[in-house]
C-alpha positions, -999 to +999 in steps of 0.1 A: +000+000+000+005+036-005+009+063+019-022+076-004-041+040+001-026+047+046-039+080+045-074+073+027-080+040+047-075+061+085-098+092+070-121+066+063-126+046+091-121+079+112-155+091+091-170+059+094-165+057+135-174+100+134-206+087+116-214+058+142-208+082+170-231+110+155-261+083+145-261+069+183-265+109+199-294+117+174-313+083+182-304+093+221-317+127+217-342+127+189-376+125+199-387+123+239-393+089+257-428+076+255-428+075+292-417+114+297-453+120+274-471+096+291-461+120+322-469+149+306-506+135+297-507+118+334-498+152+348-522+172+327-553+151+333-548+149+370-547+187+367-581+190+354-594+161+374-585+187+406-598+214+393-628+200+388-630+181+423-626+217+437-649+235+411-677+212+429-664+211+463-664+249+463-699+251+443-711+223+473-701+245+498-718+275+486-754+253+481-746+242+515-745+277+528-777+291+516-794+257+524-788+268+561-790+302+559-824+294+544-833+273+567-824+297+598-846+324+577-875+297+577-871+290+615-867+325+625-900+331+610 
């Protein structure tokens, strides 16, 4: 072999491992784990879930409140 046919056969296997190297950190970093969306939907639906809970624990309240204030008006009459 040449120092030409050297040279060429170390730039190419230097490309070929470079090439390896870069495929491996775009599969790593390329699109997010199913599990980190599944937490992101998890997270968001247990958001509205308790918003809701509290939406009628709060409207509840409130009924509860003028049930008995009602009721006082009715017994103070």
């Amino acid at each position: 072999m040449s120092s030409i046919d050297d040279t060429f056969s170390a730039l190419d296997a230097r490309i070929t491992a470079h090439s390896a190297k870069t495929a491996r950190q775009a599969a790593r970093s390329s699109a997010p784990a199913p599990a980190s969306r599944a937490e992101v939907t998890d997270r968001a639906a247990r958001e509205i879930i308790e918003a809701e809970a509290n939406r009628r624990a709060e409207t509840t309240a409130r009924l509860k409140a003028e049930r008995l204030a009602q009721a006082r008006k009715d017994a103070a009459s």
